[in-house]
N, C-alpha and C positions, 0 to 999 in steps of 0.2 A: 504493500500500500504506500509506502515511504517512496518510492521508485515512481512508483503511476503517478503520486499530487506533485511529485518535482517535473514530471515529463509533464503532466497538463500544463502548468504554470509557463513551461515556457514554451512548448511547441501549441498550446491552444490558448492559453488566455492573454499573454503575449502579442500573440499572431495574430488575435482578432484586435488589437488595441493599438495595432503594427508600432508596438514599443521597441525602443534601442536598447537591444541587452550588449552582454559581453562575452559570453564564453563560445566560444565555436562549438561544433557538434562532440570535436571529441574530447574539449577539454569540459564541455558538460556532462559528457557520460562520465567521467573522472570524476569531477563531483559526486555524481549519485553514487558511485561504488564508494567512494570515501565516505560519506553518511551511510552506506550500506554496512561498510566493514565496521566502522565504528558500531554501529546499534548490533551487529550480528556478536563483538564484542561485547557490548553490555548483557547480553541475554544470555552470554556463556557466564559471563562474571556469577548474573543475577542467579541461575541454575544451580552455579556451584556452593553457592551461598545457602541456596532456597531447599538444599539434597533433606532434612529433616523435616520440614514442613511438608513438603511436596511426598514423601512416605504417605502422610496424612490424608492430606486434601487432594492428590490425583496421583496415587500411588500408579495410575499405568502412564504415565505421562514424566517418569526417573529416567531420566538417562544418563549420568554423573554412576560414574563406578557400576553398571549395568550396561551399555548401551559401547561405554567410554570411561576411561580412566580420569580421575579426576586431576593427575598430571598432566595426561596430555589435554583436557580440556582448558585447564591452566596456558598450557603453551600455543594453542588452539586461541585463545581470549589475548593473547597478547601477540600472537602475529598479525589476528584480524586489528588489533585497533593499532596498531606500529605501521601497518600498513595503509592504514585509515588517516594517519596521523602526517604520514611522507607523502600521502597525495595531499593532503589539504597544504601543507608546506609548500611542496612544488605551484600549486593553483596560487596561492598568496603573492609567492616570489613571483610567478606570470605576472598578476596582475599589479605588481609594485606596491602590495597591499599586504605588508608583514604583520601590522596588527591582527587580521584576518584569520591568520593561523591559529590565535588563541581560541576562535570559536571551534576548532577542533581539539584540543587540546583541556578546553575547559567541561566540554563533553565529555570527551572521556574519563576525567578526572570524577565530575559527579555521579556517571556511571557507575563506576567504582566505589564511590564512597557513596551513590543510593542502596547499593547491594548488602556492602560491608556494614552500613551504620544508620545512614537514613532513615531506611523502610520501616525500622521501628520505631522511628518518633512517629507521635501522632499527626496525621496528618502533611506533614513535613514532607513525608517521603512522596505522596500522592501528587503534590503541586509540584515537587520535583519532576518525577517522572514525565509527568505532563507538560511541563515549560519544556523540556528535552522532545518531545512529541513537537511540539508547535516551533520549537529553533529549528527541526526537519523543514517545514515548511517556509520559515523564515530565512535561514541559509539562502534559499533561490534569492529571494531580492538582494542581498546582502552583496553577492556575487556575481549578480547580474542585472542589477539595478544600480545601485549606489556608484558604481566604478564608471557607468556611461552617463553620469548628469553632467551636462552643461550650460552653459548660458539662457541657452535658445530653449533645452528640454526643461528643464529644471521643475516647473510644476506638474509637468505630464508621469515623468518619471518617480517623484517624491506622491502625487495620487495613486500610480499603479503601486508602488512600496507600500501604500496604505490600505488597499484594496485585500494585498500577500497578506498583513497585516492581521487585516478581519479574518482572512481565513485559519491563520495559525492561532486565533484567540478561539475562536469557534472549535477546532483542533484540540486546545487546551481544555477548556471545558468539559467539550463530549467525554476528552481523557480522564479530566478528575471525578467525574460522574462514575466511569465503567472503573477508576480503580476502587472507588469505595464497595463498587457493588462488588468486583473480585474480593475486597477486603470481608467483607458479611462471607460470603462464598467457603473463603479460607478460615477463618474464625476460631473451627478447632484444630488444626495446626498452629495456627498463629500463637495461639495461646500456651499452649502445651512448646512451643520452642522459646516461650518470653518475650515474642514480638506487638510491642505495645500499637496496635491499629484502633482507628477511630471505633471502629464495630466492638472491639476488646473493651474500649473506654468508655464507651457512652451507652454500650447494648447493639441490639441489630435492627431494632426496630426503630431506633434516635437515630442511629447512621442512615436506615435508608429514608427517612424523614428529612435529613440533612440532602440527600440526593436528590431528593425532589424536589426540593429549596432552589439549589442551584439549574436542576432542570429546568424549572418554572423563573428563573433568569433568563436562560438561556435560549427559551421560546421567546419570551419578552423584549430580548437584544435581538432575535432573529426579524421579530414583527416590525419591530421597528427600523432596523437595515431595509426591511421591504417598501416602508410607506417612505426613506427617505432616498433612496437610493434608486430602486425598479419600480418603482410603483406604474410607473409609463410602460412597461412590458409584460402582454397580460401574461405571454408566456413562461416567460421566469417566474415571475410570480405564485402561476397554477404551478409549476414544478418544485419552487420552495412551499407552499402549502400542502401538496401530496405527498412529497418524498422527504420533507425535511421537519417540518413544524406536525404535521398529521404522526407519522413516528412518534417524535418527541411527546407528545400530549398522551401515548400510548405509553413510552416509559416513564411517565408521572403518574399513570394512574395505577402502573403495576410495582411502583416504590410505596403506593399509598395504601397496596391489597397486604393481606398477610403474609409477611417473608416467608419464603418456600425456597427450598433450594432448585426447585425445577423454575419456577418465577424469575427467579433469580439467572440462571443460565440463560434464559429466555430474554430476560434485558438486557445481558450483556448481547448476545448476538443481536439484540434492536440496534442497541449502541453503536457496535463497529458497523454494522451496515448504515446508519445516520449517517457515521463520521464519512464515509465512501461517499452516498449521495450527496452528501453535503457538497463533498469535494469535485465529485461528477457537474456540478451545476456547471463548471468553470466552460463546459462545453455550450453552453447555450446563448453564452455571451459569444462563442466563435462560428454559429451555426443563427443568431440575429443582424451579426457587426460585418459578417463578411458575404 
């Protein structure tokens, strides 16, 4: 999914907006596997970390000393993000833009220290993970926005930056939504390893209460993007109300039903398919514009 909303953003929502990016075709695939290696990184770190909880809560779903040694997954986690880490170098130095490099570098780092120490602060770890989810998104303008402003573009470019923007908060959110609901999910692992999660702290029934809080935001910042933004296009419009806002009102009213763990599975897969069609809209501004 990481891979699809970078290749939308600029071969479709770009291309309908016929914005000045920067990176050629193959120093943008270089991009995307450098955010690929790095997150492919974080998810070996997070595994290795997660080997007693995940006994618990999806005992068929271990692959750390079963599948694969937890050394080589070690050595596995640190080729992927070294690797990850020498192409964002290399892209930085192209573009005469060495601070740049730190957004690779600071990724990985929280990765690491979400795995090792974060995840059990309450809450803590959730807005992490999630701000990591929407710097995926954000990276594109970063790299292919900001480097081609000039005199003449200057507000064109700094609006489509804003646009990447919304999407990567939108991103954020859906994200901190589906890790509380994983957190309920996880519950008794979480507990029985001493990982202190909002679900741990507050109960499961205040967490997913809390979920629907921020859901019922996040319809509310959706509606309003609509009447101030598309409102002129019925099309877009009827497509964020069926496929983005119609979901969403669906995963509020199933945070609001009695937690179940089957309820439960069932909202996170609403989730990640929101978070997609969310991201799929980017098509309908290159299929009006062009």
């Amino acid at each position: 999914m990481i891979a699809l909303v970078q290749i939308l953003i600029k071969y479709v929502f770009f291309s309908a907006f016929e914005i000045k990016d920067t990176l050629s075709d193959v120093n943008f695939a270089l991009l995307v596997l450098a955010t690929l290696f790095i997150a492919a990184g974080g998810y070996i770190i997070n595994d290795i970390y997660d080997v007693k909880a995940d006994k618990i809560n999806k005992p068929n779903k271990v692959y750390i000393n079963r599948s694969i040694t937890e050394n080589k997954a070690n050595t596995l986690y640190l080729i992927f993000t070294f690797t990850g880490a020498c192409i964002g170098f290399y892209l930085s130095n192209l573009l005469d833009k060495n601070a740049y490099f730190s957004v690779f570098v600071i990724t990985a780092a929280l990765l690491y220290m979400y795995s090792s120490f974060f995840k059990s602060i309450i809450i803590v770890g959730n807005i992490m993970v999630s701000f990591l989810v929407a710097l995926s998104i954000l990276i594109i303008g970063i790299f292919e926005l900001l480097p081609a402003i000039t005199e003449q573009n200057q507000n064109e470019q700094l609006l489509m930056f804003k646009i990447v923007f919304d999407y990567a908060v939108f991103a954020f959110f859906i994200n901190v939504i589906r890790e509380v609901v994983k957190d309920i999910l996880d519950v008794d692992g979480d507990h029985k390893t001493g990982t202190k999660t909002l679900a741990i702290a507050i109960g499961k029934d205040r967490a997913a209460r809390f979920a629907f809080v921020i859901t019922l935001v996040l319809i509310l910042t959706i509606v309003y993007y609509i009447y101030s933004y598309v409102f002129m296009h019925r099309t877009i419009v009827i497509y964020f109300l069926l496929f983005v806002i119609a979901p969403l009102i669906i995963i509020a009213i199933k945070l609001l039903s009695k937690v179940s763990t089957q309820n439960l599975k069932q909202t996170s897969k609403l989730l990640k398919g929101t978070m997609l069609t969310g991201m799929l809209s980017m098509l309908l501004y290159y299929l009006i514009l062009k």
